[in-house]
C-alpha positions as CSV (number, residue, x, y, z in Angstrom):
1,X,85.5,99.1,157.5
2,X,88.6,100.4,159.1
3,X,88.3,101.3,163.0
4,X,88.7,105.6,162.8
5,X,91.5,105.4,165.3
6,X,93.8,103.6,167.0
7,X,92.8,101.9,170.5
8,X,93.6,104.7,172.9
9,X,93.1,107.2,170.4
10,X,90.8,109.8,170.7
11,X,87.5,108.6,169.3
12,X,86.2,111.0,166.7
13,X,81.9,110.5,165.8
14,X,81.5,110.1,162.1
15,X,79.4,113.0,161.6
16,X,81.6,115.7,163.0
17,X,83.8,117.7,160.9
18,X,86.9,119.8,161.8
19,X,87.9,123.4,160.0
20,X,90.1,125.7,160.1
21,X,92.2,128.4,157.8
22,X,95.7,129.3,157.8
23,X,98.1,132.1,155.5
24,X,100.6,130.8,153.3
25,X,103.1,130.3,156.2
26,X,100.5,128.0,158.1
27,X,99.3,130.3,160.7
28,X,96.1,129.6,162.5
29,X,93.1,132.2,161.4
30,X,90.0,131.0,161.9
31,X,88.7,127.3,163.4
32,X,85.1,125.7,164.3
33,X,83.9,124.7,167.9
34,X,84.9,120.9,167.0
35,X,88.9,121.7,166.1
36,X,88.6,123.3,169.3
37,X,87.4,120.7,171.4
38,X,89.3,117.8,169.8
39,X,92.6,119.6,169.8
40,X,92.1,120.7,173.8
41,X,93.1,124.5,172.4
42,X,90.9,127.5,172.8
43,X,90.0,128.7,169.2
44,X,91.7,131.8,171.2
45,X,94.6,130.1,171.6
46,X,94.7,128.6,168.6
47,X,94.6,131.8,166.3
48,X,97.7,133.2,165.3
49,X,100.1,129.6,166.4
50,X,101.3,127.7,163.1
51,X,99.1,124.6,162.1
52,X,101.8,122.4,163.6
53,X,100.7,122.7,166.8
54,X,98.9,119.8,166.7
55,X,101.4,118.2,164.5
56,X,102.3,114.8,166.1
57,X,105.8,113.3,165.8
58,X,104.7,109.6,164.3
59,X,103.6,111.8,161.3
60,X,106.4,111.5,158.2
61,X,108.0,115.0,156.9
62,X,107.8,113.6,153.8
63,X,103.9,113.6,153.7
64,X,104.0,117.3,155.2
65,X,106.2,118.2,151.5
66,X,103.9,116.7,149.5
67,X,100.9,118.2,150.9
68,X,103.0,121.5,150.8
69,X,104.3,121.0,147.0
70,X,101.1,120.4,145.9
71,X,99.2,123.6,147.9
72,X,102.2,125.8,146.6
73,X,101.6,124.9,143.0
74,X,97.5,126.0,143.2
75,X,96.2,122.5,143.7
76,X,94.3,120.6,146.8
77,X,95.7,118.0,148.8
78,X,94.1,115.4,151.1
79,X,95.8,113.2,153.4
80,X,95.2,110.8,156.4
81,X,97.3,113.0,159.1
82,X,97.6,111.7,163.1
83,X,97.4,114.8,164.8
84,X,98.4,115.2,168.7
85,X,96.2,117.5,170.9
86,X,97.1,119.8,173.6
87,X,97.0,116.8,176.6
88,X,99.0,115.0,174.3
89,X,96.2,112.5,173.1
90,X,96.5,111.5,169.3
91,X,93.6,111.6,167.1
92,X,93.0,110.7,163.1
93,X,91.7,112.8,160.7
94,X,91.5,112.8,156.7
95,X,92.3,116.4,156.0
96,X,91.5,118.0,152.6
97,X,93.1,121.2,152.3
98,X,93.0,123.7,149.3
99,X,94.0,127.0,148.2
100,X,91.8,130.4,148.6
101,X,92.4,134.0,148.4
102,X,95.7,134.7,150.6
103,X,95.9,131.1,152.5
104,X,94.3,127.3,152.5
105,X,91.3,126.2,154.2
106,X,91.2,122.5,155.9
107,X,88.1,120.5,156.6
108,X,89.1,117.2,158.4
109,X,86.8,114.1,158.8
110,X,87.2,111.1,160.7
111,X,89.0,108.2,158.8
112,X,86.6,105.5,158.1
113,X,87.6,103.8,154.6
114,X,90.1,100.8,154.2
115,X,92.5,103.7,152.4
116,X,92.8,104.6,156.2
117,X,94.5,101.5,157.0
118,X,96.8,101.4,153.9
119,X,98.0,104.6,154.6
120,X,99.4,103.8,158.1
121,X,101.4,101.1,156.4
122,X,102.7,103.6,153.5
123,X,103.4,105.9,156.1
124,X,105.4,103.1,158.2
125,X,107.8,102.4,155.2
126,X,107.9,106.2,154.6
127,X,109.6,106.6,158.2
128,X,111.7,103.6,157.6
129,X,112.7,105.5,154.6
130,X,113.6,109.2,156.5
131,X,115.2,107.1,159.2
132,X,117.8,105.9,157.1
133,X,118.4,109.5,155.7
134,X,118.8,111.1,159.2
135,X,121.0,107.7,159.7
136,X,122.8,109.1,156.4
137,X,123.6,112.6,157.7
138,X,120.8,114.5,155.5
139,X,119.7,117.6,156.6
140,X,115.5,118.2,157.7
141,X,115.4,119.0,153.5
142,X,117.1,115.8,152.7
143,X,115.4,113.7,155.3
144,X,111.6,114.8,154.3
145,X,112.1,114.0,150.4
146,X,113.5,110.8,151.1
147,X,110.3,109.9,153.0
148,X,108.0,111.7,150.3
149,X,110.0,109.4,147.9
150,X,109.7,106.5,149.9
151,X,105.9,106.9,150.6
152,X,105.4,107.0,146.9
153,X,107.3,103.8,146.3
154,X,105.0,102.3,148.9
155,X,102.0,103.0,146.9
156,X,103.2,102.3,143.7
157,X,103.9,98.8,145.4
158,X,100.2,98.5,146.4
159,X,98.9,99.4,142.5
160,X,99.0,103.2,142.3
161,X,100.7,105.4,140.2
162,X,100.8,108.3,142.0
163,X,99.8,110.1,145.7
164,X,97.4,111.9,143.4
165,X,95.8,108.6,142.3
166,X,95.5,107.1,145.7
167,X,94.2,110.7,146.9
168,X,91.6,110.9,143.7
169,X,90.1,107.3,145.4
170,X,90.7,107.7,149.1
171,X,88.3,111.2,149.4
172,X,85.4,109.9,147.4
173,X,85.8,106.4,149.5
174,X,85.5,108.1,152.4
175,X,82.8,110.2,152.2
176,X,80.8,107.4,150.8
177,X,81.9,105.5,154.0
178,X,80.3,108.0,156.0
179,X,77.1,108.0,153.4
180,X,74.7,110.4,154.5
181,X,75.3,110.9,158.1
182,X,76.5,114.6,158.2
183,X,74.1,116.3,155.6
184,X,71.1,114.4,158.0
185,X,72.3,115.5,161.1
186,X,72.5,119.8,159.2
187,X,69.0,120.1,158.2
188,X,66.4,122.1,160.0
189,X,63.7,122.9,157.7
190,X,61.6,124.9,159.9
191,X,63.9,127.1,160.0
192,X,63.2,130.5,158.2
193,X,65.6,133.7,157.6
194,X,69.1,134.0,156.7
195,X,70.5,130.8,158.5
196,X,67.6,128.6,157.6
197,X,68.7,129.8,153.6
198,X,72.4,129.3,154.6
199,X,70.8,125.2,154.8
200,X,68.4,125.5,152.7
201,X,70.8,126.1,150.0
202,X,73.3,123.6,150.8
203,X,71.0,121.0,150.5
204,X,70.0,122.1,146.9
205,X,74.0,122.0,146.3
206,X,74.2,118.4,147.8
207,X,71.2,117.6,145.4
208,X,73.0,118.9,142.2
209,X,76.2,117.2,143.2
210,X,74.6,113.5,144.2
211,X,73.1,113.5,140.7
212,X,76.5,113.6,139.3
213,X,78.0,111.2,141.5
214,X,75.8,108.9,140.9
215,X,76.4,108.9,136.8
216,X,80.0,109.0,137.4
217,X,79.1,105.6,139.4
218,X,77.6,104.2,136.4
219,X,80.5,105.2,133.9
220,X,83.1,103.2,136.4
221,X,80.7,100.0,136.2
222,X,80.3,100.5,132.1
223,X,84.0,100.7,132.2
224,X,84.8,97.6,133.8
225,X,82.5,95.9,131.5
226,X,83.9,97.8,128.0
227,X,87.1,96.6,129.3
228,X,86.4,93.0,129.9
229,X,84.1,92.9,126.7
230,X,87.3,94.4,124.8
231,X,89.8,91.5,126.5
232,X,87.4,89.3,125.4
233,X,86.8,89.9,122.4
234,X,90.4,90.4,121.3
235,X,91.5,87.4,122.3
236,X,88.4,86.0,120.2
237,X,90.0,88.2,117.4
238,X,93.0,87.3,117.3
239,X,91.7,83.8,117.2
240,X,89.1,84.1,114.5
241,X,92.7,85.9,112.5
242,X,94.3,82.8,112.7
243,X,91.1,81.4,111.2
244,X,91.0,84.0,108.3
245,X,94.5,82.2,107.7
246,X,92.8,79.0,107.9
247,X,90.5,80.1,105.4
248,X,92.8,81.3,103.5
249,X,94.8,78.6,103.3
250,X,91.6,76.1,103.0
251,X,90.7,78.2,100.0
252,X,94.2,78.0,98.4
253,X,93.0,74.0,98.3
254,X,90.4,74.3,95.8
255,X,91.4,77.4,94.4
256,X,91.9,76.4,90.6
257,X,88.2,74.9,90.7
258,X,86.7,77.5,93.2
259,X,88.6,80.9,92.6
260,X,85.8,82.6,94.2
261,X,86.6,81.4,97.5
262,X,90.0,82.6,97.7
263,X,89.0,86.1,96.1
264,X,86.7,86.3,100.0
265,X,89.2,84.6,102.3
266,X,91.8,87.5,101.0
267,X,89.1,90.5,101.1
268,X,87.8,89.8,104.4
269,X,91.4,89.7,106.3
270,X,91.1,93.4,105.9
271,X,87.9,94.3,108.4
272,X,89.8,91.6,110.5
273,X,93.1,94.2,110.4
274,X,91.1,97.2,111.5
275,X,88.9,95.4,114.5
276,X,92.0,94.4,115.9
277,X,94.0,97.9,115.5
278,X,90.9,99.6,117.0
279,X,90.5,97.2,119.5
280,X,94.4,96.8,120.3
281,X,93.6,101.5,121.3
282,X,90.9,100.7,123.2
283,X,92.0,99.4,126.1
284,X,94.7,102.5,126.7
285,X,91.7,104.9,125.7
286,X,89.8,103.2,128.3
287,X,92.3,103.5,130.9
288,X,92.1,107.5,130.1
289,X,89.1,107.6,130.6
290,X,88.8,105.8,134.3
291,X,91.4,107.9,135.1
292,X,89.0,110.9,134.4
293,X,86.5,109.9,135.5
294,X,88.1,109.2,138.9
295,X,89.6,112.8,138.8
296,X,86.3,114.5,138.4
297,X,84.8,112.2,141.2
298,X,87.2,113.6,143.2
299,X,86.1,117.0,142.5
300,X,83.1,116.8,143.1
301,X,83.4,114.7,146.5
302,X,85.8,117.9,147.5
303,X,82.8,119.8,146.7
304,X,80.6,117.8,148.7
305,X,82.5,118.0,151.5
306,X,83.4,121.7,151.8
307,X,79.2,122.1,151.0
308,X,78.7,120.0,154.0
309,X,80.9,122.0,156.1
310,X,78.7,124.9,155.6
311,X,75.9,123.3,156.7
312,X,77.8,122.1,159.7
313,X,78.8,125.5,160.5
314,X,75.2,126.9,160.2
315,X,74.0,123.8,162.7
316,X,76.5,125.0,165.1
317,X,75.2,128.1,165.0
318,X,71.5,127.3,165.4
319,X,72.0,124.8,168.5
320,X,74.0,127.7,170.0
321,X,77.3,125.7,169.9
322,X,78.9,128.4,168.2
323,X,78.3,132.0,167.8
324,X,77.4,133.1,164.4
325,X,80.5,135.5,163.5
326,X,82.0,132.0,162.8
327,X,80.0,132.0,159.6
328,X,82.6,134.4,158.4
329,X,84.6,131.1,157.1
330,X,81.7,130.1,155.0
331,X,82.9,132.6,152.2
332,X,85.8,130.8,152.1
333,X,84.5,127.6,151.9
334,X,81.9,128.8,148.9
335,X,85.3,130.4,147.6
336,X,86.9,127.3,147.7
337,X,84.2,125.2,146.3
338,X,83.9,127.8,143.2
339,X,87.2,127.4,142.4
340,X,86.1,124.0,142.2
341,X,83.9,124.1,139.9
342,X,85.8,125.6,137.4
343,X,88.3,122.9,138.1
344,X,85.3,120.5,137.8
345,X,84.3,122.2,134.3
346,X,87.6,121.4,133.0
347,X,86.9,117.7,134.1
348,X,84.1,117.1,132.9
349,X,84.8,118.6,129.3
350,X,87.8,115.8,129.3
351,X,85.4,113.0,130.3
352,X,82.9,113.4,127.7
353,X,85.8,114.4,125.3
354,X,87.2,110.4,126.2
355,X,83.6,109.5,126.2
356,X,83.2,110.2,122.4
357,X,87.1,108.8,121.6
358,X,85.8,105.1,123.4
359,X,82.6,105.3,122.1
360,X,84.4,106.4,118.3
361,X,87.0,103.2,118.9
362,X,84.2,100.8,120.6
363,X,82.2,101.5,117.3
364,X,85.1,101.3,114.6
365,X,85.8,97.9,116.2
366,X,82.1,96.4,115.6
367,X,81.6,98.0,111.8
368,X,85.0,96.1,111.2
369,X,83.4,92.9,113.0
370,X,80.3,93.2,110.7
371,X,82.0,93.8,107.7
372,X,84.0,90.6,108.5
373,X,80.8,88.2,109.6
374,X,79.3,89.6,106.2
375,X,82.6,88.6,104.5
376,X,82.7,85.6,106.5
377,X,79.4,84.7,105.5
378,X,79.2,85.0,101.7
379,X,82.9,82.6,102.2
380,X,80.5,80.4,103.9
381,X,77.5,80.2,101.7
382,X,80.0,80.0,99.0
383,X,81.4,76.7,100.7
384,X,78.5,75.2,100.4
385,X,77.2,76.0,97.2
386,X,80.1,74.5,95.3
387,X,80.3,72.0,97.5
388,X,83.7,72.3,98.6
389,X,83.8,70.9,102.2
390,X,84.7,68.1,101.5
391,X,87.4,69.5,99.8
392,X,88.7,71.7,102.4
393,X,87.7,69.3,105.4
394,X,89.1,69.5,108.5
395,X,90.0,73.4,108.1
396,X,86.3,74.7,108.6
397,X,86.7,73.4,111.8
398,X,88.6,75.7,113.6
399,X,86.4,78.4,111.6
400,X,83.2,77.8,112.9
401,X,84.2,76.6,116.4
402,X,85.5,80.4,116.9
403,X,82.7,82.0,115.1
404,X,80.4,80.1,117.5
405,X,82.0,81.9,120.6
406,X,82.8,85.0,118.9
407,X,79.2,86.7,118.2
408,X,77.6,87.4,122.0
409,X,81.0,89.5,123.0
410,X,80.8,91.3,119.7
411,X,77.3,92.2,120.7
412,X,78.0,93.4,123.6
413,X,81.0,95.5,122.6
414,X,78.6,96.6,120.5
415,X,75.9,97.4,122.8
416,X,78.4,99.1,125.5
417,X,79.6,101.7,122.5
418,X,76.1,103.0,122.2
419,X,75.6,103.2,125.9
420,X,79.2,105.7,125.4
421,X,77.9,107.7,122.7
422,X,74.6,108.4,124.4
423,X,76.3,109.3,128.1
424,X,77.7,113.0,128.3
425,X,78.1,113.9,132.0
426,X,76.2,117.7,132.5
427,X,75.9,119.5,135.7
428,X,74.1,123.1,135.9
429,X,77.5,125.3,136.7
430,X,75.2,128.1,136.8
431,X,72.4,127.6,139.2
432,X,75.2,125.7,141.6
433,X,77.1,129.2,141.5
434,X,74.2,130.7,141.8
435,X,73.3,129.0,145.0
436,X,76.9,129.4,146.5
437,X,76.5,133.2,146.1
438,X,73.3,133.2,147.7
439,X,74.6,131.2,150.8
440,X,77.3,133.7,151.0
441,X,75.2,136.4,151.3
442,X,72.2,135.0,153.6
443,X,75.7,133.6,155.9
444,X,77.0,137.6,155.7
445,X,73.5,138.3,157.1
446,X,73.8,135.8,159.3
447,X,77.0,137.7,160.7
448,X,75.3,141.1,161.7
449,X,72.1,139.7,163.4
């Protein structure tokens, strides 16, 4: 695990979470006790000054456009950002930041995943990058797109195809790094009235979420090993091909005495065709379907988070470190997390939709296979009965010796297609949205105690 910050840094505890809101022009609106304390700014003081107040120069512009092209165009954003506070110390924070009514709510958690560490290096090469552009004579526009180019040439070098694609792993990864520790420092189920329902129902939301998580964790695993079963077992494929030639061929040897055997050898190159086209789509299906499956982890991890910053918000309250008009911000945050699961909705319809393409392709591949061993096996039995080894010889070699190997990854592949057909993702939209409304209203009651 990466170190949260820098020696000399400010050091940030795991559990702690940072919020604030600004409009669309990044003006300060509303912050919690811990942005206050970390940044050295009274939330007074803070209200009303643009976000970049805290900005820190080692930062690259060309992060700052992405996460503002992407917030323009409706979507959220997360990023590792080094921010800089009022005595001048620097601290780290992953910030996730997303759209809501008139401006963008930010909740910001201490780095604690190895994307951390990558993204100081990307961000190195992304300055190198805006250097030479100021160097070049481009103006603030110029210089900031050459770094947001150059920081996604850096990723693309360490395997990702996008910033959304490193974003999509880096949130999940690090609120898995952190594991439980906020939602077990929140709770406080003594309490009774509107603030013990604000926690009371963010647990239930956690609950609904984990359960979802945790499938999505299983569909990653049974991914990895569809995809090495399907390498496998297309490389066995194409072998046993060039034994349907062999066949073919040995039949061709004894075919005036044995037409039979020639009549099979042709027939079953055609179940051999189809496994291999079906097999030769399911590698780029599967690769969909990660990709999914990754995106809606990603949702619902951003869901997670902004659920957990409610229940922060409500602890504040009840150990008196923050008065309890500051639960006006948890409307956003349910806002926020609403929007997201209509964005999750979306998601999920497109992983079961890739769930039933794999599972369709996975299966097409093994009734080709066992229309081929059937095939394969009359040839055989045929072999024998006319006693025409010893005609063909050395050709059933190859033929068995790949038949051999061939069977357990067919099963398998087989196996893992039923496990795809059976395993639709569901979530209960209704009672989560439900349970977001009601936290909104027990937090409003909250407000006028």
């Amino acid at each position: 695990m990466v170190s949260p910050v820098d020696a000399g840094d400010l050091i940030l505890g795991p559990t702690e979470l940072f919020f604030s809101t600004t409009d669309r022009r990044g003006v300060i609106g509303l912050g919690n006790s811990v942005f206050a304390r970390v940044s050295g700014y009274a939330l007074d003081e803070l209200a009303g000054r643009p976000h970049n107040v805290v900005r820190h120069p080692d930062m690259p512009a060309g992060m700052f456009r992405l996460m503002w092209e992407r917030l323009a165009d409706g979507r959220p954003v997360g990023a590792f950002v080094r921010n800089r506070a009022k005595d001048g110390t620097a601290y780290w924070v992953f910030a996730m930041m997303s759209p809501v009514r008139d401006g963008y709510v930010s909740v910001r958690l201490a780095p604690c995943s190895p994307y951390f560490g990558l993204a100081e290096q990307v961000y190195a090469q992304a300055r190198t990058a805006e250097q030479a552009a100021r160097g070049s004579g481009n103006d603030r526009r110029g210089i900031a797109a050459s770094g947001m180019a150059g920081l996604e040439e850096a990723l693309c070098r360490h395997g990702f195809r996008s910033y959304d694609e490193f974003m999509h792993e880096a949130l999940p990864a690090e609120i898995a790094a952190r594991g439980n520790l906020v939602s077990a420092t929140s709770p406080r189920p003594d309490l009774s009235g509107p603030i013990g329902s604000v926690l009371a129902g963010t647990a239930l939301v956690d609950a609904r979420l984990a359960e979802v998580v945790g499938r999505l964790g299983e569909y990653r695993e049974l991914c990895g090993r569809l995809m090495t079963a399907a390498t496998r077992v297309a490389d066995i494929t194409r072998r046993i091909d060039r034994s349907v030639v062999a066949a073919r061929d040995a039949s061709e040897r004894v075919a005036a005495e044995h037409p039979v055997l020639l009549n099979i050898a042709r027939v079953m190159g055609e179940p051999m065709s189809e496994a291999v086209a079906a097999l030769h789509t399911l590698g780029p299906e599967l690769d969909r379907l990660r990709t999914a499956v990754t995106e809606l982890r990603f949702r619902i991890s951003l869901a997670a988070l902004y659920n957990s910053m409610v229940a922060a918000f409500a602890a504040e309250v009840v150990d008196g470190a923050a008065p309890a008009r500051t639960l006006k911000a948890v409307p956003l945050l349910c806002d926020a997390t609403a929007i997201g699961l209509c964005d999750m909705a979306d998601q999920m319809r497109e992983v079961n939709a890739q769930l039933s393409i794999v599972a369709h392709q996975t299966e097409r591949a093994s009734a080709a296979l066992d229309r081929f061993r059937r095939f394969l096996g009359q040839w055989r039995l045929r072999v024998l009965r006319h006693k025409a080894g010893p005609a063909i010889g050395a050709k059933l070699d190859p033929i068995d010796a790949e038949i051999a190997v061939s069977w357990e990854w067919m099963e398998l592949l087989h196996g893992l297609g039923r496990e795809f057909r059976s395993g639709a993702v569901v979530f209960d939209f209704v009672t989560v949205e439900a349970q977001l409304a009601a936290i909104t209203l027990a937090a409003a009651e909250c407000d006028t105690d």
